[in-house]
LUMPA-994235 format. One record per residue (C-alpha): residue in three letters; x, y, z. Coordinates in steps of 0.02 Angstrom, whole numbers, padded with zeros to 5 digits, always signed. Example, Ala and Ser with C-alpha at 12.3 -4.5 7.8 and 13.67 -1.06 7.14 Angstrom:
ALA+00615-00225+00390 SER+00684-00053+00357 
REM end
This chain:
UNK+00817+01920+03147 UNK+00788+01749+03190 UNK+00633+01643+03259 UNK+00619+01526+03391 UNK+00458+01448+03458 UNK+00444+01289+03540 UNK+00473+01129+03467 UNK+00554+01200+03294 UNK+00719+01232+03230 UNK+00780+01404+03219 UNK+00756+01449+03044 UNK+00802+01612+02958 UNK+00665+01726+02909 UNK+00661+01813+02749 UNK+00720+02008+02777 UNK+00829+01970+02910 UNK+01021+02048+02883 UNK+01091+01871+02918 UNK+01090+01736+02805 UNK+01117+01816+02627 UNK+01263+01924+02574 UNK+01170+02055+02487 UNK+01008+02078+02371 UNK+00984+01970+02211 UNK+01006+02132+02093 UNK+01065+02028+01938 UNK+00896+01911+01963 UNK+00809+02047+01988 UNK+00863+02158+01820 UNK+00831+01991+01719 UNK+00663+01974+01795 UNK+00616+02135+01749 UNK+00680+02112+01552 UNK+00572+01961+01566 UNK+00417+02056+01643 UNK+00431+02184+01522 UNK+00453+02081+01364 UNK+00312+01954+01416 UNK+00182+02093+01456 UNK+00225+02183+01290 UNK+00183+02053+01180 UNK-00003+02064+01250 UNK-00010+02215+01164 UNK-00134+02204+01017 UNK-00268+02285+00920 UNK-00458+02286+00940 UNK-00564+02188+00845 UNK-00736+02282+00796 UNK-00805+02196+00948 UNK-00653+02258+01061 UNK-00747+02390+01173 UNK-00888+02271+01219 UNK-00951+02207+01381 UNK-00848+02253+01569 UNK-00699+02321+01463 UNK-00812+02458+01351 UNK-00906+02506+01482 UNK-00746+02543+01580 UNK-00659+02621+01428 UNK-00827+02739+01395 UNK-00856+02802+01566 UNK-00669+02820+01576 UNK-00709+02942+01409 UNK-00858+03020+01510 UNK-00747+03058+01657 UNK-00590+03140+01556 UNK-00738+03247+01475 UNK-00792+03312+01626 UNK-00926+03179+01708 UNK-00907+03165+01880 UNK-00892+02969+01934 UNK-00995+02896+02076 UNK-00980+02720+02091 UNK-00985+02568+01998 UNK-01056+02447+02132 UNK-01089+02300+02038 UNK-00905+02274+02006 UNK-00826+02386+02190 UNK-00743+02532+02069 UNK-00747+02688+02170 UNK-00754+02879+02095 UNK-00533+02879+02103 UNK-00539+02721+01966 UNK-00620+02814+01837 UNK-00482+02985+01876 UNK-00361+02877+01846 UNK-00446+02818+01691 UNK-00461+02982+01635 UNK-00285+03028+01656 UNK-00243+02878+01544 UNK-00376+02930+01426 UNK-00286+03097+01419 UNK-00130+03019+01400 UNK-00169+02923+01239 UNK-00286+03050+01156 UNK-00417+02912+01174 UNK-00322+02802+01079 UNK-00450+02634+01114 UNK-00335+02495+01108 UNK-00168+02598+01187 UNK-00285+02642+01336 UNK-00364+02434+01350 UNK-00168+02385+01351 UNK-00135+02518+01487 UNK-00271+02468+01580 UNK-00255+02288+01563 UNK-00062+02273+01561 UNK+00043+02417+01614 UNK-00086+02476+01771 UNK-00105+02282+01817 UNK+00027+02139+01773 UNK+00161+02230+01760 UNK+00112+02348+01912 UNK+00072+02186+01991 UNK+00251+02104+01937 UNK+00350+02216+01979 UNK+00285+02242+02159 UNK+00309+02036+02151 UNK+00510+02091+02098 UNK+00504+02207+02246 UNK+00445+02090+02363 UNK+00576+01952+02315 UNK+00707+02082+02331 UNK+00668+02168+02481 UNK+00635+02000+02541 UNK+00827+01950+02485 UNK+00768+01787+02424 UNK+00926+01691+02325 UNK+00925+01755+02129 UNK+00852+01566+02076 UNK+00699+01573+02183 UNK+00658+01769+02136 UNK+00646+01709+01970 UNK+00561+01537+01995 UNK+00426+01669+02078 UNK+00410+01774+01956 UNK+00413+01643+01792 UNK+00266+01535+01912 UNK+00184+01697+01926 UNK+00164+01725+01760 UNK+00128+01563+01718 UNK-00010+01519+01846 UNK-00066+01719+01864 UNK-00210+01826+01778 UNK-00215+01994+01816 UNK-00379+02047+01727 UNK-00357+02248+01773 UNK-00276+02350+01874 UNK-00387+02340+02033 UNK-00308+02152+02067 UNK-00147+02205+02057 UNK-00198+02314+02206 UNK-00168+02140+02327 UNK+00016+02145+02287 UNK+00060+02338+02304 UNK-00031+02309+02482 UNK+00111+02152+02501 UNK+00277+02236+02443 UNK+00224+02393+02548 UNK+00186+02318+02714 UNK+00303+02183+02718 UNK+00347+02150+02898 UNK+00552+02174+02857 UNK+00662+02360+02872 UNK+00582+02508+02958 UNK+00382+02416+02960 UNK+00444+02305+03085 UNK+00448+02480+03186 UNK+00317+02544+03289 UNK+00239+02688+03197 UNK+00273+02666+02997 UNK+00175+02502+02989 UNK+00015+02596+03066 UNK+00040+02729+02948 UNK+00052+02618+02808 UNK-00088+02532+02847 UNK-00217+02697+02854 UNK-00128+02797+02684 UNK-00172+02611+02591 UNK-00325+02588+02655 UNK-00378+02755+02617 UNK-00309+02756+02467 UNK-00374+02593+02401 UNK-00552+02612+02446 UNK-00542+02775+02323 UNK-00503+02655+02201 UNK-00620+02502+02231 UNK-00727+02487+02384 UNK-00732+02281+02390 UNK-00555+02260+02382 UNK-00519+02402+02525 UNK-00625+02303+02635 UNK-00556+02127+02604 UNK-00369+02186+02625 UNK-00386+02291+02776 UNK-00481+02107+02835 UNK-00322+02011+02797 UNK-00192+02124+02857 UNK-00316+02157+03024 UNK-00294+01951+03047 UNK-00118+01950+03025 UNK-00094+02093+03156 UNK-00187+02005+03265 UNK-00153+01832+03227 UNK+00002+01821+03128 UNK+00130+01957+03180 UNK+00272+01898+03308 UNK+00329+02004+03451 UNK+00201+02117+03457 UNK+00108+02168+03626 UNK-00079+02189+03622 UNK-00068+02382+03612 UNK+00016+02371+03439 UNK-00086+02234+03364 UNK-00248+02339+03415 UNK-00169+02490+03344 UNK-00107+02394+03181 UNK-00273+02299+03155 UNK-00377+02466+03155 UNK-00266+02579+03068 UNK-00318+02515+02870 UNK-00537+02519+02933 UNK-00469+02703+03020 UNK-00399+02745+02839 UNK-00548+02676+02742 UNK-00673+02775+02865 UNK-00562+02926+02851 UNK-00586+02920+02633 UNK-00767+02876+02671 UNK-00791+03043+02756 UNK-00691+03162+02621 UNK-00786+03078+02503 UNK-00964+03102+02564 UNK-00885+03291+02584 UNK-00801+03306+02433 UNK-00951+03238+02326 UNK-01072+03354+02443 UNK-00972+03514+02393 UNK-00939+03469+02215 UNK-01064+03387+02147 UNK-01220+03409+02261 UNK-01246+03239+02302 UNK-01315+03197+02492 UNK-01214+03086+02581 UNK-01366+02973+02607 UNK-01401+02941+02423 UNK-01203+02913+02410 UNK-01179+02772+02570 UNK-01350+02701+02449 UNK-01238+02682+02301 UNK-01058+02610+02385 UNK-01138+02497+02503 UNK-01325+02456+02465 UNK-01302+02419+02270 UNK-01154+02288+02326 UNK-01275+02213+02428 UNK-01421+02196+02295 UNK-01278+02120+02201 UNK-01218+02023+02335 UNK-01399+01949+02328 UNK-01366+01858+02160 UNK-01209+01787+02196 UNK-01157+01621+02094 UNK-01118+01479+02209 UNK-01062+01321+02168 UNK-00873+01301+02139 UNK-00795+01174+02053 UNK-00716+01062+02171 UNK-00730+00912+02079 UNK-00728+00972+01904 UNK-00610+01126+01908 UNK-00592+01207+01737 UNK-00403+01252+01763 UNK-00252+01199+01870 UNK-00280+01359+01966 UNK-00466+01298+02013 UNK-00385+01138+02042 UNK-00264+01186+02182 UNK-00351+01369+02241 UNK-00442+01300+02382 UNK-00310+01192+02440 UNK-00209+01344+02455 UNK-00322+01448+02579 UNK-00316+01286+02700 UNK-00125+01182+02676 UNK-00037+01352+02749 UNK-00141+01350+02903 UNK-00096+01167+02959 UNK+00011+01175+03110 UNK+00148+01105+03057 UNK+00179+01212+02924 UNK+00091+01386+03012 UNK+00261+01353+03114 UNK+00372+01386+02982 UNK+00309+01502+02889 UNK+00411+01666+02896 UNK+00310+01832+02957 UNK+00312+01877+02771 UNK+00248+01706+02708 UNK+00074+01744+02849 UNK+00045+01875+02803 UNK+00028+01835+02594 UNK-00053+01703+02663 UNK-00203+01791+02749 UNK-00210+01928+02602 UNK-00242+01754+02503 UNK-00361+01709+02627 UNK-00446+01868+02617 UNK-00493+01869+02441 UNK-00578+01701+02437 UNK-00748+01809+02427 UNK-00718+01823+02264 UNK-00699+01660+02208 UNK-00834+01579+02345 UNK-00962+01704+02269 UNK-00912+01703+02071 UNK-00849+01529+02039 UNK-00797+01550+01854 UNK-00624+01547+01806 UNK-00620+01746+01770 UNK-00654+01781+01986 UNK-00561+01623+02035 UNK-00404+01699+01934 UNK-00433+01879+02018 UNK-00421+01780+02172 UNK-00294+01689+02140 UNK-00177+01834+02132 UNK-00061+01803+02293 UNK-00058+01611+02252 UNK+00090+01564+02183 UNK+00190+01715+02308 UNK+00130+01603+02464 UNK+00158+01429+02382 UNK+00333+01484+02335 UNK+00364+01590+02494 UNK+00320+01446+02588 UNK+00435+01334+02503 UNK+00570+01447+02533 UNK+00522+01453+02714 UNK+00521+01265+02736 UNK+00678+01226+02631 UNK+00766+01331+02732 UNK+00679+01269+02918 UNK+00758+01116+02872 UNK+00682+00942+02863 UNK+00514+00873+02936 UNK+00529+00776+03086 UNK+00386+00688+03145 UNK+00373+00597+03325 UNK+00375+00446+03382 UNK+00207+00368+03485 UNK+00071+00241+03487 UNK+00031+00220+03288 UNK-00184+00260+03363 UNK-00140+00397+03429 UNK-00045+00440+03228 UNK-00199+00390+03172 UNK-00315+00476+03268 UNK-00245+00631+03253 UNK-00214+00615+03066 UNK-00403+00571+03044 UNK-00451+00750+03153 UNK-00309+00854+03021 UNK-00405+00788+02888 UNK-00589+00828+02944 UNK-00523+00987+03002 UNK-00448+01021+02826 UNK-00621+00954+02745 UNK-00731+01069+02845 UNK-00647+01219+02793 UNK-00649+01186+02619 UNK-00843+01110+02625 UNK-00886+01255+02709 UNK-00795+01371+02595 UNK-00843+01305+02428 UNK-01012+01199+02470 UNK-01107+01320+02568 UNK-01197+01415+02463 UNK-01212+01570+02575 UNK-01064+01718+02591 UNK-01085+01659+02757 UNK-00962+01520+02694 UNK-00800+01634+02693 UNK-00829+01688+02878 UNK-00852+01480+02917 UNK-00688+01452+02811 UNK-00610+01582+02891 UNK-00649+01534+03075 UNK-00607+01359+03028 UNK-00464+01398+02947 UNK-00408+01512+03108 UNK-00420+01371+03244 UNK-00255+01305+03129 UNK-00161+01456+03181 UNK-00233+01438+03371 UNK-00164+01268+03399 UNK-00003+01307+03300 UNK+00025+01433+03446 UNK+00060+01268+03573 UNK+00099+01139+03434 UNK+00132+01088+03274 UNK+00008+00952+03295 UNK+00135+00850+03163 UNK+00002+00698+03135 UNK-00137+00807+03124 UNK-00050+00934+03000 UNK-00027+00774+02887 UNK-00189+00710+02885 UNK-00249+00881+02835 UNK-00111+00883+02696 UNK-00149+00698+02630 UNK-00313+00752+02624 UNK-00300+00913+02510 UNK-00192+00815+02382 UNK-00329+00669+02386 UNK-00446+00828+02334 UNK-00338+00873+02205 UNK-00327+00705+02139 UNK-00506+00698+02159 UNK-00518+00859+02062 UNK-00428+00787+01915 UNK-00526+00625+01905 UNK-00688+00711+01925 UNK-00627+00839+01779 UNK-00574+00672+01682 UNK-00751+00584+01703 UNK-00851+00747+01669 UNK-00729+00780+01473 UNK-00772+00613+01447 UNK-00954+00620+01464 UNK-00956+00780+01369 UNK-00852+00698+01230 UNK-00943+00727+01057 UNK-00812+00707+00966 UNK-00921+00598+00840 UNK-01070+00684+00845 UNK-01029+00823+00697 UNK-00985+00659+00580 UNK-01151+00581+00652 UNK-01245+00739+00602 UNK-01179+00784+00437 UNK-01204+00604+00388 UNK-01401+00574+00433 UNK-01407+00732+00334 UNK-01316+00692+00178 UNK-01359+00494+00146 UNK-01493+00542+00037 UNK-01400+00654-00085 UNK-01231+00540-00061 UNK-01337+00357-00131 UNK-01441+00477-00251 UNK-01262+00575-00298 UNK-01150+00416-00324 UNK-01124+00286-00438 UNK-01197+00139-00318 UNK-01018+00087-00287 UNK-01000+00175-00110 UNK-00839+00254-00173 UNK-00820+00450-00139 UNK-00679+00561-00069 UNK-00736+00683+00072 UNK-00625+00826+00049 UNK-00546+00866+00189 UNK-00663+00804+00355 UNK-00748+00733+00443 UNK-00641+00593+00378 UNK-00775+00498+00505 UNK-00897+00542+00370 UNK-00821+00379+00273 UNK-00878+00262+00421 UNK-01044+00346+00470 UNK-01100+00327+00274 UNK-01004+00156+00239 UNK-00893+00222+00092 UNK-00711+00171+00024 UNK-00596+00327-00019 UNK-00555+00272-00205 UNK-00398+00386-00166 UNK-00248+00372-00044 UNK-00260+00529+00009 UNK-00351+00578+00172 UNK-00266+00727+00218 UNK-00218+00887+00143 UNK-00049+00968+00165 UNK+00043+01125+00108 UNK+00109+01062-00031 UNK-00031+00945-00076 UNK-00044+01037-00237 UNK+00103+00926-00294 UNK-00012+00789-00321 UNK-00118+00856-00464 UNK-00066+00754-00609 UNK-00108+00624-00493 UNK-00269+00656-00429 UNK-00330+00717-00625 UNK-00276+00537-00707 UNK-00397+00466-00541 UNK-00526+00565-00593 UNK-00518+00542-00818 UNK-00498+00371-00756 UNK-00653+00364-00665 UNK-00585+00287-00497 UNK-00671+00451-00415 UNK-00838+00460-00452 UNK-00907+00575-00307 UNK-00826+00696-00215 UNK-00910+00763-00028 UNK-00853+00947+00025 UNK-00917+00995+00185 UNK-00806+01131+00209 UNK-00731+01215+00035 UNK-00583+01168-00030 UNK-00443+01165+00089 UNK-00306+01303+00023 UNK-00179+01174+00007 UNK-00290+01114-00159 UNK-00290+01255-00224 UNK-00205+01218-00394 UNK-00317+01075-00433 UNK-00495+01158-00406 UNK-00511+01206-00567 UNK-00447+01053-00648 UNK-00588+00987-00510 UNK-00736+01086-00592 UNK-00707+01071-00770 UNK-00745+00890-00723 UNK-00875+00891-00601 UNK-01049+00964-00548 UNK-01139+01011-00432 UNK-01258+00872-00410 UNK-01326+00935-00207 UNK-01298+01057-00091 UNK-01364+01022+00088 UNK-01363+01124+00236 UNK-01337+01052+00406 UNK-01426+01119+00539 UNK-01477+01312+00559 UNK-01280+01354+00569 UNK-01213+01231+00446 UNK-01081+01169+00369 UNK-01165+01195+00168 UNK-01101+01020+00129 UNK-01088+01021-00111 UNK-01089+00853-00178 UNK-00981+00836-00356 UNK-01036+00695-00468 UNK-00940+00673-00627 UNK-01004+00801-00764 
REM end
């Protein structure tokens, strides 16, 4: 299967029966070892604070529902009555074993659900054994799948890939209504946004489809969701009593009171993480023209399931809903690079250097506005301006690559990310108190330290802040500053210092560090306790030793 629209070359799209002589299946075995072995070392036991906060609550009314409870909805967080089953049935499978149940939660039901649907997709997809596993190793690297419910983006991926028998006319409509009914069971916000991402991609993305079939596609996952919307408000009716009116209440009215106190304000120009860094870049760089045209039917449609999630991260800018977001990231950055390494080089044409100009300067406003209006408006109005914006990319793609324009809006994403890192740079460096603990345990000590010493200024701080010598103007009457494993070598050493006198004070903000452990003793036959001063509400207890 092969693509040709105007003004490209003919590149080979992932799927096709050309091109590759058969799947990857030795990349794909070692990147499931790898999966498997990476996710296994998250396993780990709970602390006595290890059921708290989201993950408690979802362990206990996972407990309520294996007991018999029956589930409505969690609407602050989209979980749907079908989450907490399948809680339960891992609750029953572990005996209620806590920390077995977090890890298949967590773990099995999420990254690894979520990797190997990635494996799938790269096989399926008959991408060459180096890049499957570039993909995957990226993935894990630049990936946080928090639970299972955001793996739920990549089963909807590897199962509707446009390749095989869903390039047909009926299973892809199928498809499309069994997931979305399925997944708004599961989690009510996440239905929604998917069905809104594969609904674009129908309609926007797809290639050689007439209208009938995109209308068909588009409304087959919203006919699946209202189809599970209807056996639910009978099910719960018949089962548990409960009037479809009070339930619509709690799946779509409680979202909205939530909605109501949504977080705004994401960090564009002091991103916490490389994934901040680049995430709203990569909602707006596939769109550009110039690359929308070589981007493989695959490649679109990861790319508007990325797309399609940026509620999350425009609404909850903290690294935890940026990361959930984030999910398909590093599957369209390396699909796309795939596409385009195969599409050949980049040819741009030859004209008047203001026209170059002119249309580089409209890419980059038109790159600018989408992310502004994604990430600066503080309204969830702002994902249905990005997406519009983002949209008119795909329109014009559809006559042109509009090459000058495509790299004015790339040049200006990476300025973005390079303003991103030198706005992260300036804000570390005005929140730099790396000085201020010395500051503070010295204005509280220089009392006891001149009333403590001998008048000489000489004391050894044992072990830090070493900045502690500076801030109170004293000499270290030893030559040792730091404390290693073996430091307990030195004793003979450090006990002729101190008969000798050379040590007259000794300043222990933080106990003795274990490496001196053989000398304490010799330490407190010799010295007292002359203060003890506590800094701040939360401390360190700084002990001052004077010589007995």
């Amino acid at each position: 299967m092969t693509v040709t629209e105007p003004g490209t070359r003919e590149a080979q799209v992932p799927g096709s029966q050309g091109g590759q002589a058969g799947r990857p299946t030795t990349a794909l075995v070692g990147g499931l070892v790898l999966l498997v072995v990476h996710q296994s070392l998250r396993f780990s036991g709970l602390s006595p604070g290890g059921l708290q906060a989201d993950l408690g609550i979802q362990y206990h009314l996972a407990q309520l529902t294996a007991q018999g409870a029956v589930p409505h909805v969690d609407f602050q967080h989209g979980w749907n009555s079908g989450s907490f089953y399948l809680g339960a049935a891992l609750y029953h499978l572990v005996t209620g074993n806590a920390a077995v149940w977090i890890y298949l939660f967590e773990v099995v039901t999420a990254s690894v659900a979520a990797g190997v649907a990635l494996l799938v997709t790269g096989w399926r997809l008959r991408l060459a054994g180096v890049w499957l596993l570039t993909l995957l190793v990226a993935w894990l690297w630049l990936t946080h799948v928090p639970n299972g419910k955001y793996a739920i983006p990549l089963l909807w991926f590897a199962s509707l890939l446009p390749v095989g028998a869903l390039n047909r006319r009926v299973p892809p409509v199928v498809a499309r209504a069994v997931l979305g009914a399925a997944t708004f069971w599961l989690h009510v916000e996440l239905a929604v946004l998917l069905a809104a991402g594969v609904a674009m991609y129908d309609l926007f993305a797809a290639r050689g489809l007439d209208l009938r079939q995109r209308a068909w596609r588009a409304a087959a996952a919203p006919i699946g969701i209202a189809a599970a919307l209807t056996a639910q408000l009978a099910v719960y009716q018949v089962s548990a009593g409960l009037p479809p009116a009070e339930l619509l209440a709690l799946l779509f009215a409680g979202p909205a009171e939530v909605f109501d106190e949504a977080h705004f304000g994401y960090p564009l120009f002091s991103p916490e993480t490389f994934r901040s860094l680049v995430y709203p870049v990569s909602l707006v760089v596939p769109f550009a023209p110039l690359v929308w045209r070589r981007l493989s039917a695959p490649t679109r449609m990861a790319a508007l399931l990325h797309l399609s999630m940026a509620l999350i991260a425009i609404r909850r800018t903290d690294e935890g809903h940026v990361a959930a977001a984030s999910t398909m990231l590093v599957v369209v950055a390396v699909l796309a690079a795939w596409d385009i390494h195969r599409s050949g080089p980049l040819t741009l044409p030859r004209s008047r250097p203001a026209g170059h100009a002119a249309a580089a300067f409209a890419g980059g406003v038109w790159a600018a506005a989408a992310i502004a209006a994604g990430f600066r408006v503080p309204s969830l109005l702002a994902v249905v301006a990005l997406t519009v914006i983002v949209l008119t990319g795909v329109a014009l793609a559809t006559r042109s690559q509009a090459p000058w324009a495509s790299v004015g809006a790339m040049v200006t994403a990476g300025l973005l990310v390079a303003a991103g890192l030198g706005g992260r740079t300036a804000v570390e460096l005005r929140q730099d108190q790396a000085g201020e603990r010395a500051e503070e345990v010295a204005a509280a000590i220089a009392s006891a330290v001149e009333e403590c010493g001998d008048g000489t200024g000489r004391a050894w701080v044992v072990p830090e802040p070493l900045g502690l010598y500076e801030e109170l103007d004293l000499t270290n009457p030893t030559p040792h500053y730091a404390f290693w494993y073996d430091f307990a070598g030195k004793r003979d050493e450090v006990v002729t210092a101190m008969e000798a006198g050379e040590i007259p004070l000794i300043v222990q903000p933080y106990g003795w560090p274990e490496s001196m452990e053989g000398m304490v003793d010799d330490i407190e036959r010799r010295y007292e306790i002359c203060d003890e001063v506590l800094v701040g509400e939360d401390g360190p207890l700084v002990t001052l030793w004077s010589r007995r």
